[in-house]
C-alpha positions in Angstrom: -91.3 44.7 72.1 -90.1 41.2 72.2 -93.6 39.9 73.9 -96.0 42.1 71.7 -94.1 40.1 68.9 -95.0 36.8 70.3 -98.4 38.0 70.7 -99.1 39.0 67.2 -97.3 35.9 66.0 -99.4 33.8 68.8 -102.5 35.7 67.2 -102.0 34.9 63.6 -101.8 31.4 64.7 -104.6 31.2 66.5 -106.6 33.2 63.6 -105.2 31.1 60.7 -106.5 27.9 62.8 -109.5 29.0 63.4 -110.2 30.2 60.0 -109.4 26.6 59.1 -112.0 24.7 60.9 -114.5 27.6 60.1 -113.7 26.5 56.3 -113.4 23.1 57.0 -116.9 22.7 58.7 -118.7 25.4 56.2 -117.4 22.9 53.0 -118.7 20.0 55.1 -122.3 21.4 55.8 -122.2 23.0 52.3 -121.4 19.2 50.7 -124.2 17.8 52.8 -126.5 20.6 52.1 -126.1 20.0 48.8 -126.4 16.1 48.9 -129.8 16.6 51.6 -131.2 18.8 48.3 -130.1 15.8 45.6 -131.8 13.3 48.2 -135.1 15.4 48.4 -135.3 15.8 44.8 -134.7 12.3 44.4 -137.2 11.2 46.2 -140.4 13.1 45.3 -142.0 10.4 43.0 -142.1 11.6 39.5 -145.2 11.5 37.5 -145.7 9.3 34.2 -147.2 11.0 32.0 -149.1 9.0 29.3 -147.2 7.8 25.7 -143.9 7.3 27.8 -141.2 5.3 27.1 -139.2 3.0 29.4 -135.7 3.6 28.8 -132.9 1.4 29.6 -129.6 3.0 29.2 -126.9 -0.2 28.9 -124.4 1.5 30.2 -121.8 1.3 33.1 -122.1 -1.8 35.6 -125.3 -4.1 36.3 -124.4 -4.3 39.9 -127.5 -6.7 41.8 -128.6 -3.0 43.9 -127.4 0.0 44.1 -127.1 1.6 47.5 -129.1 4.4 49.1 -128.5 7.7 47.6 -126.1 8.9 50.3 -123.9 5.7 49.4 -123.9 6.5 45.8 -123.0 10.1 46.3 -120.0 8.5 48.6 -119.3 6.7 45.4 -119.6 9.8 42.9 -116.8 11.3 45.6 -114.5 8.0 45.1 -115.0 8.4 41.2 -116.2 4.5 41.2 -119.5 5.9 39.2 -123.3 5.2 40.0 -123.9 1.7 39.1 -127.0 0.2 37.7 -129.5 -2.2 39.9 -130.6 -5.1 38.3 -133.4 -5.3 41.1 -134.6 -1.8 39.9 -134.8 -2.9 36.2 -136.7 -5.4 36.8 -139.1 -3.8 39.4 -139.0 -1.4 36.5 -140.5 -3.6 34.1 -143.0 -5.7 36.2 -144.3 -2.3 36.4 -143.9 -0.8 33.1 -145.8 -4.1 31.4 -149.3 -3.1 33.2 -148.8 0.9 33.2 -151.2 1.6 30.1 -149.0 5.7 30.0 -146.2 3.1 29.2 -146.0 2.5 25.6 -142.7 0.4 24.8 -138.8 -0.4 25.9 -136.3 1.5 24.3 -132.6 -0.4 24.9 -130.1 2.1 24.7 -126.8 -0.2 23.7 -124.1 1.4 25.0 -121.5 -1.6 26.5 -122.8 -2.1 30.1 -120.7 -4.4 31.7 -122.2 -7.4 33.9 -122.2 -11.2 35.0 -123.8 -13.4 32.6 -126.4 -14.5 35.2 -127.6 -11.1 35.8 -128.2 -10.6 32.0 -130.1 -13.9 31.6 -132.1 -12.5 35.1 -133.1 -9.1 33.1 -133.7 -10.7 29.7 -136.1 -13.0 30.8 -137.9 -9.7 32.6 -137.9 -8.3 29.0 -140.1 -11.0 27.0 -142.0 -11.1 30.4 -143.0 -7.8 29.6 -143.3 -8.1 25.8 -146.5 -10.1 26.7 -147.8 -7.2 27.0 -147.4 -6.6 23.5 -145.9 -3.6 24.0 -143.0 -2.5 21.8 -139.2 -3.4 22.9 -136.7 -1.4 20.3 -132.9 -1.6 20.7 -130.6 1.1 19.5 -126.7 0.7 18.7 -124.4 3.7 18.0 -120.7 3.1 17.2 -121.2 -0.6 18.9 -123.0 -3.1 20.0 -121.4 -5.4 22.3 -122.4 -8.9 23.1 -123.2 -8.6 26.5 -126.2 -5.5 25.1 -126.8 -7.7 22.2 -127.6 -10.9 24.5 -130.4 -8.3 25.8 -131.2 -7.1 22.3 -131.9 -10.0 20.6 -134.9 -9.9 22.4 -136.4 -7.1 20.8 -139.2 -6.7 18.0 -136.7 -4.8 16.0 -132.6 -4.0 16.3 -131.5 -0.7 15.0 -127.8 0.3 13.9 -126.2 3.5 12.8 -125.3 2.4 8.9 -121.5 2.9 10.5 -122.0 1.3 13.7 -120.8 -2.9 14.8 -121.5 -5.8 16.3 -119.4 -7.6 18.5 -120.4 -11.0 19.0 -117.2 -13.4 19.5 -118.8 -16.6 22.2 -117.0 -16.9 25.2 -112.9 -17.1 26.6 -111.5 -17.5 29.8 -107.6 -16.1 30.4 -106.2 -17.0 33.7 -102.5 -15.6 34.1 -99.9 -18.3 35.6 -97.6 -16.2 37.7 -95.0 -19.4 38.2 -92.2 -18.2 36.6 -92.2 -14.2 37.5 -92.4 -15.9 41.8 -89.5 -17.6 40.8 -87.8 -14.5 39.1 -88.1 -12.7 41.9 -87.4 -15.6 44.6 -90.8 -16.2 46.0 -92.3 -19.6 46.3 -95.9 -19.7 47.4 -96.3 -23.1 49.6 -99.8 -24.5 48.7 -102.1 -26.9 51.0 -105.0 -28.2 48.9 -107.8 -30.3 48.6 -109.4 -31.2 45.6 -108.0 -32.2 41.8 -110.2 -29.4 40.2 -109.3 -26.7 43.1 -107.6 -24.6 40.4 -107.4 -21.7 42.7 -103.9 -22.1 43.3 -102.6 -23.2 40.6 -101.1 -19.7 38.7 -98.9 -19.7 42.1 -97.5 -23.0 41.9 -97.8 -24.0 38.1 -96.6 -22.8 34.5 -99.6 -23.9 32.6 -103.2 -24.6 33.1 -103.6 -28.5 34.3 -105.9 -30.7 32.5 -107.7 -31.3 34.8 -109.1 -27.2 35.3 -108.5 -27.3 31.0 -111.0 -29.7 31.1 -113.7 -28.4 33.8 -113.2 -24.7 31.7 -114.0 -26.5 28.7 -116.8 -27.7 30.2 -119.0 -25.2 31.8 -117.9 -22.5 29.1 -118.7 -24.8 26.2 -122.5 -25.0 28.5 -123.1 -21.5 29.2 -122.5 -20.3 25.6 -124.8 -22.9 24.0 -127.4 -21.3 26.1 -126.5 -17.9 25.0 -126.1 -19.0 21.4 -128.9 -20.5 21.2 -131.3 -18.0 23.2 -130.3 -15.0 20.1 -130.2 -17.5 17.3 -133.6 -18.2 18.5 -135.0 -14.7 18.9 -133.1 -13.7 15.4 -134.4 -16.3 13.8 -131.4 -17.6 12.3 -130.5 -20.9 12.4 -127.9 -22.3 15.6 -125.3 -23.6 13.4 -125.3 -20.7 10.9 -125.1 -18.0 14.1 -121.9 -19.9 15.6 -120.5 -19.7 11.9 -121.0 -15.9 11.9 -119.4 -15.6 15.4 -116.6 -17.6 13.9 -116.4 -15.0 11.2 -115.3 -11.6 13.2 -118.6 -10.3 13.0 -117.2 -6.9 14.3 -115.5 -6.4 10.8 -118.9 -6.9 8.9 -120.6 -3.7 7.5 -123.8 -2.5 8.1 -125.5 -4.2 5.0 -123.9 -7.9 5.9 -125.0 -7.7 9.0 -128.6 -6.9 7.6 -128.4 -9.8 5.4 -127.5 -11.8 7.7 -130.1 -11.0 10.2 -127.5 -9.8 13.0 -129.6 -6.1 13.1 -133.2 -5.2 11.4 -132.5 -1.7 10.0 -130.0 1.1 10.2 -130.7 4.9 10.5 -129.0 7.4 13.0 -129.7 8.4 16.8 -132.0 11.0 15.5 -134.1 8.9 13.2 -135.0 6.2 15.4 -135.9 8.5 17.7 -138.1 10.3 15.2 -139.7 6.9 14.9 -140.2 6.8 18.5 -142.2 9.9 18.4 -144.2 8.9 16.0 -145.3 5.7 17.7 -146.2 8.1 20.9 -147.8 10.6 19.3 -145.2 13.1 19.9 -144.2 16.2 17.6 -140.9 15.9 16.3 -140.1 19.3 18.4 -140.8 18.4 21.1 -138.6 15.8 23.9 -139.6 12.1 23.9 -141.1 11.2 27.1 -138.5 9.0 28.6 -139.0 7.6 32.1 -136.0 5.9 33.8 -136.8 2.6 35.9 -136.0 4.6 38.7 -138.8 6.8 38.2 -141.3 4.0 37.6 -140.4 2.5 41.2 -140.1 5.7 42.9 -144.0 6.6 41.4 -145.3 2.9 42.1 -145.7 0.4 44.9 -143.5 -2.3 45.4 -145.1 -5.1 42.1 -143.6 -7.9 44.2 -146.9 -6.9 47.3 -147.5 -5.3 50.2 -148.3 -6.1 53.6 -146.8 -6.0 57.5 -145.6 -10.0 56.8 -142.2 -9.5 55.6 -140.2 -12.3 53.3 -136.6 -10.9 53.9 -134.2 -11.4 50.9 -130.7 -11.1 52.1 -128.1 -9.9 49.8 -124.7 -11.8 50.2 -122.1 -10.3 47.5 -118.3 -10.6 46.8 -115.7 -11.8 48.5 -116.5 -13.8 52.0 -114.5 -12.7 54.7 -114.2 -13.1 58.8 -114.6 -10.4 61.0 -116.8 -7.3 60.3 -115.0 -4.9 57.5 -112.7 -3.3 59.6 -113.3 0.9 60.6 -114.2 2.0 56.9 -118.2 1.4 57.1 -118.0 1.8 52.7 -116.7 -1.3 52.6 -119.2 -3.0 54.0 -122.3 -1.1 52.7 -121.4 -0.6 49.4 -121.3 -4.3 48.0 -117.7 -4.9 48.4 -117.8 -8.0 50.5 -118.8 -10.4 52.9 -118.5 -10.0 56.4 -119.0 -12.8 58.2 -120.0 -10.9 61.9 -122.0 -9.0 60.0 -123.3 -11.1 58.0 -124.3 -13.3 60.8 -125.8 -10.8 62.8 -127.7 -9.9 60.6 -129.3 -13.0 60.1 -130.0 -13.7 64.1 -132.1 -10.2 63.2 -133.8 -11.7 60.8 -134.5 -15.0 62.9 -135.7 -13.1 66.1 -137.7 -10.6 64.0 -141.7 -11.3 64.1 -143.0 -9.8 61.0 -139.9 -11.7 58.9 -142.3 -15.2 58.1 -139.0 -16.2 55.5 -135.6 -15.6 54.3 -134.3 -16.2 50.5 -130.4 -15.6 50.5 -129.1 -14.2 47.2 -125.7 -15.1 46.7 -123.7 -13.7 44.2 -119.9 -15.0 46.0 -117.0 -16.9 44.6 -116.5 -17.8 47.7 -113.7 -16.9 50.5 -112.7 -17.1 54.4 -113.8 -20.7 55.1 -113.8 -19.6 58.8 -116.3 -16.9 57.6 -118.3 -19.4 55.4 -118.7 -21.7 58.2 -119.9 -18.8 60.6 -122.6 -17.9 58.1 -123.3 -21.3 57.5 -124.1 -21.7 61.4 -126.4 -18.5 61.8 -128.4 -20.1 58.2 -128.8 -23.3 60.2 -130.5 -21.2 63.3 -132.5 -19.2 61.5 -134.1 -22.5 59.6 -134.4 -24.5 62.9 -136.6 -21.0 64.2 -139.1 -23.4 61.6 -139.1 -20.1 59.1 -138.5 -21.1 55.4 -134.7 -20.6 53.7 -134.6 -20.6 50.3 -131.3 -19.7 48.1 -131.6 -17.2 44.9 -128.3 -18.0 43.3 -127.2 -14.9 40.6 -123.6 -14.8 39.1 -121.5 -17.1 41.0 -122.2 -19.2 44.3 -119.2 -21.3 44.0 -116.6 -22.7 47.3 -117.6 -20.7 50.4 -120.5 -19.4 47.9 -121.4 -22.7 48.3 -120.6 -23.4 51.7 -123.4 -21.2 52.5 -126.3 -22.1 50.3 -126.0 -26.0 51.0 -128.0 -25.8 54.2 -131.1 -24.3 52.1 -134.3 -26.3 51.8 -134.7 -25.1 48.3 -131.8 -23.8 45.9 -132.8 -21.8 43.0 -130.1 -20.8 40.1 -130.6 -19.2 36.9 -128.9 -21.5 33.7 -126.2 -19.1 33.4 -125.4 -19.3 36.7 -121.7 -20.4 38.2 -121.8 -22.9 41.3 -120.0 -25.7 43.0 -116.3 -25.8 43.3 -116.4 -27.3 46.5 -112.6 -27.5 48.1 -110.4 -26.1 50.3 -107.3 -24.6 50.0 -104.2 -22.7 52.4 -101.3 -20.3 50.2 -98.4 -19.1 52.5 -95.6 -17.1 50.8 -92.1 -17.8 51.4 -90.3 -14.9 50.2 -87.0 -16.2 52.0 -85.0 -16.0 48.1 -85.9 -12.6 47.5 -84.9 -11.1 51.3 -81.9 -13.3 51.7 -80.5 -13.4 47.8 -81.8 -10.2 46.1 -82.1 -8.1 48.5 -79.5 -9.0 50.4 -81.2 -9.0 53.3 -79.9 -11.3 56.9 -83.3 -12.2 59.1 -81.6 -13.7 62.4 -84.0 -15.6 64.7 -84.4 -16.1 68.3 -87.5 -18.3 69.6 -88.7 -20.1 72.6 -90.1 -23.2 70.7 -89.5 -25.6 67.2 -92.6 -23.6 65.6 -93.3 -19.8 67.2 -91.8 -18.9 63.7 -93.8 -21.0 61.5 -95.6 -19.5 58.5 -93.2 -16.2 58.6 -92.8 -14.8 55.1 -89.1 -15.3 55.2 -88.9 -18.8 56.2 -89.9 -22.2 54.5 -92.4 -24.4 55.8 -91.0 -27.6 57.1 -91.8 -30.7 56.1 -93.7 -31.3 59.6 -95.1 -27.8 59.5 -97.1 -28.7 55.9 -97.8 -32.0 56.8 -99.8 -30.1 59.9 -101.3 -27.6 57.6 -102.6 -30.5 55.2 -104.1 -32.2 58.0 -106.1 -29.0 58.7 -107.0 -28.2 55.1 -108.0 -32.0 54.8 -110.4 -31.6 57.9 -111.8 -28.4 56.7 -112.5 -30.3 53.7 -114.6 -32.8 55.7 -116.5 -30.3 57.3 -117.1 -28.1 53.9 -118.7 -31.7 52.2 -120.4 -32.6 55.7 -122.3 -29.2 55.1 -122.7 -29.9 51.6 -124.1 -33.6 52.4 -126.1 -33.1 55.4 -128.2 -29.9 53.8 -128.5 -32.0 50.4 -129.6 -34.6 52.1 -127.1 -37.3 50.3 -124.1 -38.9 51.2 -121.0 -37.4 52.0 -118.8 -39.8 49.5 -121.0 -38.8 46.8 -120.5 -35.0 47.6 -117.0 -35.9 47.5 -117.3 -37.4 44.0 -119.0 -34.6 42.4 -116.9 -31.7 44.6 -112.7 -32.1 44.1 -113.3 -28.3 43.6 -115.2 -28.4 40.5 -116.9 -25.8 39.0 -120.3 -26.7 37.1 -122.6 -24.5 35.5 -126.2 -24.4 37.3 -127.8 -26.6 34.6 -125.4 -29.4 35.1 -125.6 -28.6 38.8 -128.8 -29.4 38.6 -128.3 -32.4 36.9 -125.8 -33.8 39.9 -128.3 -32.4 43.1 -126.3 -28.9 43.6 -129.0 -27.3 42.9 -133.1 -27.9 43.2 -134.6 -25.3 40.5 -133.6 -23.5 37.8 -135.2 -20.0 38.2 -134.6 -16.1 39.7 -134.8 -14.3 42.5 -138.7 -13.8 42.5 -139.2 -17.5 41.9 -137.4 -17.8 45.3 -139.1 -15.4 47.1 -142.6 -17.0 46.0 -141.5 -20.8 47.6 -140.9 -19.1 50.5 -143.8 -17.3 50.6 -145.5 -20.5 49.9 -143.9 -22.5 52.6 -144.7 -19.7 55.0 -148.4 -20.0 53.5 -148.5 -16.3 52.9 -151.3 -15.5 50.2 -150.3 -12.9 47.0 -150.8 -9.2 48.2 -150.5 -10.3 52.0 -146.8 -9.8 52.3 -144.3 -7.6 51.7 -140.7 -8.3 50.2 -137.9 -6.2 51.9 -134.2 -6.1 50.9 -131.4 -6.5 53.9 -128.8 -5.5 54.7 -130.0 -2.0 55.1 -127.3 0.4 52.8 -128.2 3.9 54.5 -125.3 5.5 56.2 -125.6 7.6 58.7 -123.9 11.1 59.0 -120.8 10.4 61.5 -120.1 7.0 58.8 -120.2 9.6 55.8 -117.6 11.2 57.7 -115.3 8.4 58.4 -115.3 7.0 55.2 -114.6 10.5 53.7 -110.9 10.5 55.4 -110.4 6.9 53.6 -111.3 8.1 50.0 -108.7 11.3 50.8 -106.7 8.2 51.9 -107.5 6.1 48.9 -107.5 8.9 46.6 -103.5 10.2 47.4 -102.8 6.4 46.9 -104.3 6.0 43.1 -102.6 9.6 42.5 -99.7 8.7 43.3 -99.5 4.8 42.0 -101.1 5.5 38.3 -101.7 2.9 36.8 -100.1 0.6 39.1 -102.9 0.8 41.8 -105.3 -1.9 40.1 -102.3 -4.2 41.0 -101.7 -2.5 44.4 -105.8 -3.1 44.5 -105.3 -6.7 43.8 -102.5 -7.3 46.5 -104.2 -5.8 49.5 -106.9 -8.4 48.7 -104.7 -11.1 48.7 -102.9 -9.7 51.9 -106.0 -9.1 54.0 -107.3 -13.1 53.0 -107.3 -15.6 55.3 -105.2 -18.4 55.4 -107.2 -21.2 54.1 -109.8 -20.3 52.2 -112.6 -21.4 50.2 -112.4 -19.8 47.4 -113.0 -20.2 43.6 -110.5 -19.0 41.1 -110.1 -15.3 39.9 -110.9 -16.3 35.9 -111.8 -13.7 33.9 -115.0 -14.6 31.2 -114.7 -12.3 28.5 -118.6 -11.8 27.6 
């Protein structure tokens, strides 16, 4: 009785298990079945019919590219969204401006949030293709933000609902200093640096801003809004002066009709009305569906505007963070535009190098910088590829600033757009000493045995010595030689001057152009056409392809679907203290010394 028992319990067991992984593998084929139909759809090329309409829905991020489909699904899964490619956009409207079924822009204002580079990048695309005197019509619902309206005040005409806003407000910076809660709480963060203006640090080890970073913010803030400014006072017609009084005046409060006297907006009406005039000026019956056609869709249906051809120019994409090593196990991380990593990186470009159809490489940095061991391994695979004799240029997009820097300077050619944030060339090293907090707070007793004077040094719970730092500002100081050896050797000036203009300073790119950081101001496809030129490749004979390659193949879909359960528990559980939990696994997983800008957020 006893044993037929165990069997039946044995049984159930066994069944339930089975059962289990039955499910288990059925949801997993069922999920990919599902995203294999999504990736079909996608990719049959839709047709344009004629009297379209290119829309462009200013909403979510303006990321530089999105992934592959399968990567953006991943994404979907992690709830991080779809994010918009600013490469598509503009493929977008290259072709858009000589498809005769494409009748006009229609700008969809909706708060899409972006780097101020990027913005300038696809606004310039826009009165590119307003040469083609085709219409370009913005629309604002509830809002238009400043960011949409940089990219609006391009259009023929700007249309408002009558109880819709405009936010435009110039530009702020707001760095938290995080002194005095360290102290609270007894940690001290022990700081190496190089560099007067290498502000990085300072939140950890001061109270206030320094003048010295007051006075580089000032700077480069005060120079990318007067751009900004300028470019819509232009294109609204409205006088410089008068447009930084209105910013002045909390245009966001201003009705409907004061912002049509003042030329902020052209006319107001609802979402339905200006879309009834969009069907009028496409021959459309008011019954029927405009004929919208996504970016997207315009690439998908077209060949690639920027040529074809077996020759390749390769334009590498190096975005976020810099770090050594190659990602770690979660292939996401690496794919999906959330960092640099430097093996990969740098195998990449020996690919690149030994590859015989690639005839040039433009890099496209869009980095504050990071690992300087990381920076200086990508920095020594850039110098191989360009002594293979194949052209290197730099597209510069957002920020290229510290190790963003660190590996442009070997370029031949360095191309930034105005808006563009470069330089801060220093070094610094941040260990924690959290020795207060365990010993005093917590109440915590940390005895020690070791074999030599410094097997201990760096431990969170013990100070530095005053040998230990002196050691560690010796290395920062020689990393700092190296960094501005770099910087001198591929600007072909001296390393003093380097010096002179570095400190950790950031500039804008039209002042960096000013001082030799930078060669041209310009964009990516400017880039790609020197090096195309350098190669002596003729228009049409080559083809541009984007690296690294953001496919992922099934087992990686796999693996990276245990981290989001993973991730997802974590933000469950944390609410709305996982951004900060976000924000100190980054710090965590740093390097040492690092050359990194600071984190300062730009309110645009």
């Amino acid at each position: 009785m006893l044993k037929k028992f165990f069997l039946v319990v044995c049984g159930s067991f066994v069944g339930v298990f089975l059962a289990l992984i039955f499910f288990t593998i059925s949801a997993i084929v069922m999920s990919f079945a599902i995203f294999g139909s999504m990736s079909s759809s996608m990719n049959k090329a839709p047709k344009v019919e004629k009297n379209s309409i290119l829309y462009i829905d200013l909403e979510g991020t303006l990321e530089e590219r999105v992934a592959a489909e399968n990567v953006q699904f991943m994404s979907l899964m992690s709830n991080k969204g779809v994010k918009q490619s600013l490469l598509t956009l503009i493929k977008g409207l290259k072709i858009a401006k000589n498809d005769n079924n494409i009748k006009g822009v229609y700008l969809d204002c909706r708060g899409m949030a972006s780097g101020m580079s990027s913005l300038y990048e696809l606004r310039e695309a826009l009165k590119d293709f307003k040469q083609s005197k085709k219409f370009v019509y913005a629309f604002g619902d509830e809002a238009i933000m400043q960011s949409d309206y940089y990219l609006a005040s391009i259009a023929d005409s700007i249309f408002l609902n009558p109880e819709g806003m405009v936010d435009i407000h110039g530009l702020g910076s707001a760095t938290p200093y995080m002194k005095k809660l360290l102290d609270k709480v007894g940690v001290e963060m022990q700081v190496v640096r190089v560099g007067t203006f290498k502000s990085a640090v300072e939140p950890y080890m001061l109270e206030q801003m320094s003048d010295s970073n007051r006075v580089q913010q000032e700077h480069y803030l005060g120079s990318l809004w007067g751009i900004i400014s300028s470019d819509m006072a232009k294109d609204r017609a409205i006088d410089t002066t008068k447009f930084n009084a209105l910013t002045d005046s909390l245009l966001l409060t201003m009705s409907s009709k004061e912002l049509l006297s003042n030329k902020i907006i052209d006319k107001t009406c609802y979402r339905s009305e200006f879309e009834d005039k969009l069907r009028a000026m496409t021959d459309v019956e008011k019954e029927d569906d405009l004929k919208l056609v996504s970016a997207e869709d315009l690439v998908a249906s077209n060949d690639d505007p920027m040529g074809t051809g077996n020759k390749v120019v390769a334009v590498l994409y190096a975005t976020g963070e810099i770090n050594s090593g190659d990602g770690g196990s979660n292939p996401m991380t690496a794919i999906n535009g959330e960092g640099i990593y430097s093996e990969l990186m740098a195998e990449q470009i020996r690919e690149l190098q030994y590859d015989e159809d690639v005839k040039g490489l433009v890099l496209r940095v869009n980095s504050p910088g990071g690992s300087a061991f990381g920076s200086e391994e990508i920095w020594k695979a850039l110098e191989d590829f360009k002594a293979s004799g194949k052209p290197l240029a730099v597209s510069m997009s957002d920020y290229a600033a510290s190790g963003g820097y660190y590996i442009s300077s070997g370029a031949q050619r360095i191309f930034a757009e105005p808006l563009t944030i470069t330089g801060s060339i220093g070094i610094f090293g941040m260990i924690p000493n959290a020795s207060n907090l365990i010993n005093n707070t917590l109440g915590v007793n940390i005895e020690e045995v070791k074999t030599n004077e410094n097997a201990l040094a760096g431990a969170y719970f013990n100070p530095l010595t005053e040998q230990q730092k002196a050691a560690l500002q010796r290395y920062v100081e020689r990393g700092y030689e190296t960094f501005t050896g770099r910087c001198a050797t591929g600007r072909k000036t001296s390393q003093d001057y380097i010096k002179s203009i570095g400190e950790g300073r950031v500039w804008d790119a039209v002042t960096a152009q000013k001082i030799g950081l930078v060669d041209e101001l310009g964009g990516l496809g400017a880039a790609v056409k020197w090096v195309a030129k350098q190669a002596k490749l003729k228009n049409g004979d080559y083809s541009v392809c984007d690296y690294p390659n953001t496919e992922m193949s099934f087992m990686d879909m796999l693996s990276s679907m245990g981290y989001m359960k993973v991730e997802s528990d974590i933000q469950k559980r944390m609410g709305i203290f996982y951004s900060s939990y976000e924000q100190l696994q980054t710090i965590l997983q740093r390097d040492r010394i690092l050359c990194l800008m600071e984190p300062i957020e730009i309110k645009f």
